[in-house]
N, C-alpha and C positions, 0 to 999 in steps of 0.2 A: 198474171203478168199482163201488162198492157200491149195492146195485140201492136202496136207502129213501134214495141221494141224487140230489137235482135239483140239477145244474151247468148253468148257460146259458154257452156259447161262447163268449166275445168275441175277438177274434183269434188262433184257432186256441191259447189261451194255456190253457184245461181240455180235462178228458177230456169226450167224448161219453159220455149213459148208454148202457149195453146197447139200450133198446128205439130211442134213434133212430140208434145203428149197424145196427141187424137193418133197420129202415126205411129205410138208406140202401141196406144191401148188399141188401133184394130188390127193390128200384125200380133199383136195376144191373143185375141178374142180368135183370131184365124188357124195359128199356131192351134191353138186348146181344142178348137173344133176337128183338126186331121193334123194329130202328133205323126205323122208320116214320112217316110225317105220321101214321097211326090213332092210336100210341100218344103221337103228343104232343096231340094232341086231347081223348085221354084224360088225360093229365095236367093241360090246360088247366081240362078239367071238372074233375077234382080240386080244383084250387087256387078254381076258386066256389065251391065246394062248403065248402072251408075258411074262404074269407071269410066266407060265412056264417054258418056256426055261428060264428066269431069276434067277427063285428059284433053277433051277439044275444046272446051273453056279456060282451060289452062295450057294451051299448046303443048303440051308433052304426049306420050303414049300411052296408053293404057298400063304397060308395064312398070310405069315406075307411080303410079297414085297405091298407095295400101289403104286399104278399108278397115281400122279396128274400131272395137266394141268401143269404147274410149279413150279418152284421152290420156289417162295412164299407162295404158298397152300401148299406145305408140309412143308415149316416152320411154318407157322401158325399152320396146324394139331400138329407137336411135341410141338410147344409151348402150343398150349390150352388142352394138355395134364396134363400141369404140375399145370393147373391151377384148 
């Protein structure tokens, strides 16, 4: 993929950029090296970490951004909201 384009994923139907391939495969490479409760911990922090700078780029609060795996789980979450 050409690196001055942003494609966002929606059912596995585009390419990933470069940089959030390089970000998937060294969060693997990390994960496989220490399968450990430490490093989901660390991951956990991570993902606050994200919320927040997230919620204050987007004026809201950290409580209301949800972080899923993809884009499918967070349609599902808004759909079986309504249900």
């Amino acid at each position: 993929m050409a690196e001055d384009l942003a494609v966002l994923n929606a059912a596995n139907l585009c390419p990933s950029s470069a940089p959030v391939l390089e970000a998937l495969y060294k969060a693997t490479r990390e994960m496989d090296r220490q399968p450990s409760p430490a490093y989901r911990e660390e991951m956990h922090d991570a993902k606050e970490v994200t919320r927040r700078i997230l919620a204050e780029f987007l004026r809201v609060t950290p409580e209301e951004i949800v972080i899923t795996r993809n884009t499918s789980e967070s349609n599902n979450l808004v759909s079986s909201a309504w249900t």
